[in-house]
Legacy VTK file of the C-alpha trace (Angstrom):
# vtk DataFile Version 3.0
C-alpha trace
ASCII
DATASET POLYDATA
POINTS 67 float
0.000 0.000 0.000
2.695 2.241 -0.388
1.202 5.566 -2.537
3.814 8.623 -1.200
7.175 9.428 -2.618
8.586 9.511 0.448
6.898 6.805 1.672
8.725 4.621 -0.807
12.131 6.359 -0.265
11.697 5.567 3.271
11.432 1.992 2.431
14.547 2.127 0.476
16.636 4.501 2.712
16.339 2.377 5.535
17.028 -1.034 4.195
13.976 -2.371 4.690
13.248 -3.679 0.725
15.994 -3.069 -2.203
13.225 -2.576 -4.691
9.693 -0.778 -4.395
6.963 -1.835 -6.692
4.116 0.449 -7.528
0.752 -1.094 -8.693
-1.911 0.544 -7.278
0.052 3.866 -7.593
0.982 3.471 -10.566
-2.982 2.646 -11.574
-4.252 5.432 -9.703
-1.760 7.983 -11.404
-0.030 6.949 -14.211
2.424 9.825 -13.930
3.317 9.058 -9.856
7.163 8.695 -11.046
6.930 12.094 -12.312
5.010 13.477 -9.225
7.362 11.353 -6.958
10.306 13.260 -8.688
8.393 16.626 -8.833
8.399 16.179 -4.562
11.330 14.814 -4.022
13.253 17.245 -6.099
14.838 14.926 -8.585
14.815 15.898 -12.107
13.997 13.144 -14.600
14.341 12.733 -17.963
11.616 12.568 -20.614
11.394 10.957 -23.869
11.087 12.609 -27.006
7.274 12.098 -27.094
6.480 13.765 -23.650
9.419 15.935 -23.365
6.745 19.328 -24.201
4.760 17.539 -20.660
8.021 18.485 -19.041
7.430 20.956 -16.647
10.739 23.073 -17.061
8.663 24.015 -20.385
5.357 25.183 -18.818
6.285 27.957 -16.121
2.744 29.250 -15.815
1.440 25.995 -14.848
4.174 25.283 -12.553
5.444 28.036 -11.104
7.066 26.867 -7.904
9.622 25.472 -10.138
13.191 27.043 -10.916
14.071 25.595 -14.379
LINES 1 68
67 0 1 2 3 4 5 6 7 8 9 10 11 12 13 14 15 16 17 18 19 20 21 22 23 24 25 26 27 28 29 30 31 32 33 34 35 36 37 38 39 40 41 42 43 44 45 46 47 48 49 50 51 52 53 54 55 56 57 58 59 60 61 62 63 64 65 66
């Protein structure tokens, strides 16, 4: 049941699993790796296809972001 970012990197911080997996997550929001990274502060990588979803390119929607 784990659905949080942190809740996940918790998990792995502490030793308690090497690998997380994400099904109802990933069902619920199909772009929770993104969000994860979005509140953890990581910056991912996007593939050609969603790289204008990227929100680096969209400061008016996100605007809490530094690019």
């Amino acid at each position: 049941m784990i659905t949080k970012a942190r809740q996940a990197e918790e998990i792995i911080a502490d030793g308690k699993a090497d690998i997380v997996a994400l099904a109802r997550g990933m069902m619920f929001d199909p772009r929770w790796a993104w969000h994860a990274a979005e509140e953890l502060g990581v910056e991912t990588e996007y593939s050609r296809m969603y790289a204008r979803c990227a929100p680096w390119q969209w400061p008016q929607v996100f605007p809490w972001r530094g690019k």
